[in-house]
DRENNU-806056 format. One record per residue (C-alpha): residue in one letter; z negated, y negated, x negated. Coordinates in steps of 0.5 Angstrom, whole numbers, plus 500, padded with zeros to 3 digits. Last residue first. Example, Ala and Ser with C-alpha at 12.3 -4.5 7.8 and 13.67 -1.06 7.14 Angstrom:
BEGIN
S486502473
A484509475
***
This chain:
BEGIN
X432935703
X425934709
X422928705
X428924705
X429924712
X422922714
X421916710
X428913713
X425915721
X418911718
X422905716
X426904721
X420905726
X415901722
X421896722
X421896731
X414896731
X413890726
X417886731
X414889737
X407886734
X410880732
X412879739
X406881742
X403876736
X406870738
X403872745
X396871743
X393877741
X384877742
X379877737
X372877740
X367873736
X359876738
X353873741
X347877739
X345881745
X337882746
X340879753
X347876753
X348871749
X356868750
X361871746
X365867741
X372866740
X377868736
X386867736
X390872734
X398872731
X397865730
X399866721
X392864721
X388868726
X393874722
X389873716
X383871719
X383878722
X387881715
X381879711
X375882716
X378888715
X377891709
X370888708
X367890714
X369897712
X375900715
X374909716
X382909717
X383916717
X378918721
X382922726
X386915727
X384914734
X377915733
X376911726
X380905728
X377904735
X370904731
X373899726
X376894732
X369894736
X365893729
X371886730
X370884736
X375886742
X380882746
X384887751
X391892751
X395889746
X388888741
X389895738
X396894737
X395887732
X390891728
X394897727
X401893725
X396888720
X393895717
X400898715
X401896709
X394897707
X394904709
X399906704
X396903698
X389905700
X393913700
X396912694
X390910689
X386916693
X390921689
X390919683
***
């Protein structure tokens, strides 16, 4: 049951995760997962699967925008994904409820 909860609460907060890792440079997607595992403490293990969708998702709401890398030796050419300015905003925006939301979590929690 246990791990029913913990997908359920990891979902929600992808999109808010995803968008912040892009703030600071494009990166691709393999890149996102490996950053995701190490700053979480491997509390996000992602899988291709898991995100994937939220890239396209938020490509399509034009929070991020994809372009391809050119070959570089043996190197395949790799889609960068990279936050737009529409995106920053919806980041600030995500950030400021995760807040809320997070410090109402936490009142709750401590009666």
């Amino acid at each position: 049951m246990n791990d029913k909860y913990e997908k359920q609460m990891k979902k929600g907060v992808l999109d808010m995760l995803v968008l912040k890792l892009l703030r600071s440079e494009a990166k691709y997607g393999y890149q996102i997962i490996q950053e995701m595992k190490e700053k979480s403490d491997e509390a996000f293990l992602l899988k291709d699967g898991t995100l994937y969708p939220v890239l396209y998702r938020l490509e399509d709401d034009g929070l991020v925008t994809s372009s391809w890398s050119e070959a570089k030796g043996k190197q395949t050419p790799r889609k960068y994904y990279e936050i737009t300015g529409e995106g920053q905003k919806a980041l600030e925006e995500i950030e400021a409820v995760w807040k809320r939301i997070s410090d109402g979590i936490k009142k709750i929690m401590e009666e």
